[in-house]
Steps between C-alpha positions, in 0.01 A plus 500: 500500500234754412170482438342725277118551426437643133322476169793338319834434411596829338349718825730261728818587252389830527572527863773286531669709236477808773659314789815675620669174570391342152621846296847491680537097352523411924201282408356263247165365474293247379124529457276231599122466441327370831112433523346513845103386434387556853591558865815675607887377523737602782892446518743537708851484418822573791825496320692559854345250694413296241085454518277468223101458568212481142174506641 
C-alpha cells in the first residue's frame, strides 16, 4: 500500500502513470480516497516474520 498526499485524483494518476513498475504492466493499482481529520497514523507491516502493528 501507498499513501499518497495530493490535491486530487487526476495529480495521483498522474504519478502513478510514471512508475516504472506500473508502465512495464508488473503492477496494477487501485486508488482509494482516505481522510485523516487529526493526529497521526503509524503501521507496521513484516511479511517475513509475520507482524503487523496500527497505532
Amino acid at each position: 500500500m501507498t499513501m499518497v498526499r495530493c490535491e486530487g485524483f487526476e495529480k495521483v494518476k498522474s504519478l502513478i502513470a510514471q512508475d516504472p513498475f506500473v508502465v512495464c504492466g508488473v503492477v496494477a493499482y487501485e486508488i482509494q480516497r482516505w481522510q485523516i481529520n487529526e493526529g497521526r497514523a503509524n503501521a507496521l507491516v513484516g511479511i517475513s516474520d509475520r507482524i503487523h502493528f496500527l497505532n
